[in-house]
N, C-alpha and C positions, 0 to 999 in steps of 0.2 A: 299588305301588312304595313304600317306606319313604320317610319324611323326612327329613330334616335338620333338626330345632328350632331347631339352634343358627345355622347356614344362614339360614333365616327371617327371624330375630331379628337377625342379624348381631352376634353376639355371640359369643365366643371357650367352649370348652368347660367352662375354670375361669373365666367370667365372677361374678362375688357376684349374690346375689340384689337385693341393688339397682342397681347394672347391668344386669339383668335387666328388672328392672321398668322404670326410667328409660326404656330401651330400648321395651318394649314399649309405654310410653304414645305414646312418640311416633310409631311407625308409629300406632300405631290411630290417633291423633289427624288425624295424615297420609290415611290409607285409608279412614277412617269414611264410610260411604254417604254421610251429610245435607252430605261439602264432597265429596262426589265422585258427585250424582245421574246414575243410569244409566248408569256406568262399569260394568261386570260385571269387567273386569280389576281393578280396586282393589275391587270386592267380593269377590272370591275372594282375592286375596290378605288381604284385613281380616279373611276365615274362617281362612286360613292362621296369622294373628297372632294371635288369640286363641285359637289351638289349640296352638299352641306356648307361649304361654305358660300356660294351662291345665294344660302339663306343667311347664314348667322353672321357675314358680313357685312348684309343688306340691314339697317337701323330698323327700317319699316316692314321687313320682310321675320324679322329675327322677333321683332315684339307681336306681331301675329302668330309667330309658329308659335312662342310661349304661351298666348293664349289658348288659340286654340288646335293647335298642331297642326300637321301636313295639308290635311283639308285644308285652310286657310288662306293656303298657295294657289288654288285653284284660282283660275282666271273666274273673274266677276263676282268670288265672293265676299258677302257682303256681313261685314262683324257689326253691323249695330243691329241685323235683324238675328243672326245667329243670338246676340244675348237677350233680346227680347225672348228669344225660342226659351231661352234656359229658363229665367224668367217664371215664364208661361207652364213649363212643366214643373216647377216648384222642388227642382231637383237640383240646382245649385252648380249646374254641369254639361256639358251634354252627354248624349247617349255615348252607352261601352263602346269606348275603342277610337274615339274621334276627338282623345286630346292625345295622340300619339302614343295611344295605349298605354298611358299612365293613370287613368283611373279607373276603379274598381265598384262605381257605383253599378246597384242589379239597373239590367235594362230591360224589359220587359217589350217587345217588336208588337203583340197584339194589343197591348195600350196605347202604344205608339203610333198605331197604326189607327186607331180609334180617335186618338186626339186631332191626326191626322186627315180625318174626316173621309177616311177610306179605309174600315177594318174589313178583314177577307171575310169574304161571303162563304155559306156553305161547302162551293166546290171547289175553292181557294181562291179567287179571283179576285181584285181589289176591288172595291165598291164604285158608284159613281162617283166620290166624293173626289176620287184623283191620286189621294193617298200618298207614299211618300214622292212618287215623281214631283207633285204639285207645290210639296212642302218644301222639298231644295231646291226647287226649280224657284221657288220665293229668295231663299237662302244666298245663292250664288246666284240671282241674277237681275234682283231686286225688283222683280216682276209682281204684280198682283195675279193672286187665282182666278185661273178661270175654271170652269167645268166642260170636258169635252173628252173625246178620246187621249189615252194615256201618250205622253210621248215615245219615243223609242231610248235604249236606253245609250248615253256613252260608251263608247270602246276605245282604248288606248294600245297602242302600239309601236314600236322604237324605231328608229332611221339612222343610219351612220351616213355622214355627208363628209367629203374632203377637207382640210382645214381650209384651203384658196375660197371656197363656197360659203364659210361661216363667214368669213369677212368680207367678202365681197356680193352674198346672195348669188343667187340664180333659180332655175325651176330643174326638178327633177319629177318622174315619172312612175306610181305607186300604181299598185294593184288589190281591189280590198275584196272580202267575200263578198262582202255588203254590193258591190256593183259590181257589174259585165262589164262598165269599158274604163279603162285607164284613168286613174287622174294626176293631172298636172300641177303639185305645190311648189308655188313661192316660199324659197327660203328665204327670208327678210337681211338683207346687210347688219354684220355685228352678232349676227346668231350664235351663242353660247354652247359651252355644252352644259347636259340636262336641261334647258332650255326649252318649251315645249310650243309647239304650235295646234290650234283647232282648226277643223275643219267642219264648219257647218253642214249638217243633214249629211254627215260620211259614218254617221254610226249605224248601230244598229234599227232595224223597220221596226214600226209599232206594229205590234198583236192587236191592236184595237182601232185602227186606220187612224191613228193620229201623224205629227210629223216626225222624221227619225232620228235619233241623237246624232249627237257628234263624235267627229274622230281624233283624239287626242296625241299627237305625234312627240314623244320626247326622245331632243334629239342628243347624239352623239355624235363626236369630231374626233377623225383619225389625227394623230399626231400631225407636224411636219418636218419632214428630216432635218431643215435649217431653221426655221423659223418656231419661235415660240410666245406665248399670249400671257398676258397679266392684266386681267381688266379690258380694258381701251387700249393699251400700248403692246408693240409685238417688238418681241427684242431678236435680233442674228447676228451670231457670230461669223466675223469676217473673216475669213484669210488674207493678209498681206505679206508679201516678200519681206525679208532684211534690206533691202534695197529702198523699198518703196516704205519701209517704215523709217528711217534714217534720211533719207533724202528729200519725203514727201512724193505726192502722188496724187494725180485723178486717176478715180476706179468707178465701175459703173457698178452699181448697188440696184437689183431688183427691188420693187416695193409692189402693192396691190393696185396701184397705178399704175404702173411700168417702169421701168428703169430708169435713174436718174444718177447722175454724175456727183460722186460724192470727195470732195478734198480731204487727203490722209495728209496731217499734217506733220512738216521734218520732226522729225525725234521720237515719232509714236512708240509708246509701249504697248506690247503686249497685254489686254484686258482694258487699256484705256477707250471709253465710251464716248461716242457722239449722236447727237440727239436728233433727226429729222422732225420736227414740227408738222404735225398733221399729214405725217404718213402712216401710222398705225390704224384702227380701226374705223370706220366710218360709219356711227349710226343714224337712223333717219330723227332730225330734231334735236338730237346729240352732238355737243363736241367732238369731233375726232381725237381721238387718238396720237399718241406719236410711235415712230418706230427710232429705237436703240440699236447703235449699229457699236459691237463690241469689236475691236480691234483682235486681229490673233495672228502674231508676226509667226510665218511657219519660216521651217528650216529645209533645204531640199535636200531628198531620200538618199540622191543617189552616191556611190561609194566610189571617189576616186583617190588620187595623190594631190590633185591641185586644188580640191574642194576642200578636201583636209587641209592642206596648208595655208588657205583662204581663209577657213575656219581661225584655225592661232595664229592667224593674223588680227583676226578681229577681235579675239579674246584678250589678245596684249593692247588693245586699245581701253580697255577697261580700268579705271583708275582703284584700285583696290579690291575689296572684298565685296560686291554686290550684295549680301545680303547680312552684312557688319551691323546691321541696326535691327537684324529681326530678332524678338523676343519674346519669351511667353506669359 
């Protein structure tokens, strides 16, 4: 069933791109697994929100889906042949259901199928002509017709991968009906979520000995307890001592590289941000990324008499009212 992006998002169809976004952070922030553990209803929906806006934050990705919806997204497809198609059928559109189920024009499948140069034969079988295989195989992959046995057809199927794997790639190990022995995908560095990956000849077999479609993987990314993604950049919240925020400090700061020695400088506040430069995400061809290390001076738990008195000691250090300037 098509989408709605804009539905999703709750956002109007000429929304701006920062309306967009503003929009988008706050459902995620909303539906994010770590303030909604083991809700499956606010995890799918937090899949829904960062796949809409995967589109309608993308310029190029956003003025395809208006044209011609979901389909659109599809790897390889091809919008100067798609309008020729419309064109060609004198219909002003395409077929029911393939502008994300916002238009209402009649579609008729055995005209279609006829234009198609493949109407069903007597026992229901598509013709030699090739028929709709041959037509979006035109569509999405900017191929010339050939005539020959029918291909097989795509199947799509979902992967949850760990968040360390989205950003750093690796291969993990599937099992399909379609084959008896295991297969091996590369997850590409910087993999998103809803993000999809193909797999050539992993779809389904042709009924008519031609070759077999492919397998369409979209994926999914478990949260991570400390880390979190915005685009290219991964941002974590730090813990630091009172000690080490007042005095300053080297601390060792994990990254997707490995751990590297980060300077807290004397006087840090709580929430104050520092920027690592090309520690965040790494794609292939792509800029990296940065990672955002957010400062969080903690206080320690435990309950004594000299901790307490420690305490208003440091409070009497305090030149007045801390928060004398806040207003609404």
């Amino acid at each position: 069933m098509a989408r709605d992006f804009y539905g999703i998002l709750g956002v109007s169809r000429g929304a701006s791109p920062e309306d967009v976004k503003k929009r988008y952070r706050k459902l995620a922030a909303k539906l994010h697994p770590d303030k909604n553990p083991g809700d499956k209803t606010a995890e799918s929906q937090f899949k829904d929100v960062n796949r809409a806006y995967e589109v309608l934050g993308d310029p190029k990705k956003r003025a395809l889906y208006d044209e011609f919806g979901e389909d659109a997204l599809r790897e390889g497809f091809d919008a100067e042949r798609m309008r020729q198609y419309r064109t060609w059928t004198n219909q002003g559109g395409p077929p029911g259901g393939m502008r994300g189920g916002n238009t209402n024009i009649p579609f008729d499948i055995n005209d279609f199928l006829r234009r198609a140069g493949g109407a069903p034969t007597a026992d229901g079988d598509v013709g030699e002509g090739g028929g709709v295989g041959d037509l979006f195989g035109d569509l999405f992959s900017g191929r010339k017709r050939k005539r020959g046995p029918a291909r097989g057809s795509d199947q799509e199927s979902e992967i949850t991968i760990d968040f360390s794997m989205a950003v750093k790639g690796g291969t993990l190990t599937l099992r399909t009906s379609e084959s008896p022995e295991p297969l091996t995908v590369r997850i590409p560095a910087g993999a998103s979520e809803g993000s999809r990956l193909r797999l050539a000849g992993q779809g389904a077999s042709s009924a008519s000995g031609g070759p077999s479609g492919d397998l369409l993987l979209r994926i999914h990314v478990r949260p991570h307890p400390f880390f979190r993604r915005e685009g290219m950049d991964l941002h974590l919240d730090l813990p630091i001592t009172p000690g080490e925020a007042y005095e300053g400090a080297k601390v060792k700061v994990p990254t997707a590289d490995g751990a590297v020695t980060l300077t807290v400088p004397p006087h840090t506040q709580s929430g104050q941000v520092l920027r690592l430069k090309g520690k965040g995400v790494a794609r292939k061809n792509a800029e990296p990324g940065d990672l955002y290390v957010h400062f969080q001076v903690q206080l320690p738990t435990a309950d004594s008499d000299e901790l307490r008195e420690a305490v208003k000691k440091l409070d009497r250090a305090f030149a007045g009212d801390p928060r004398e300037n806040i207003a609404f």
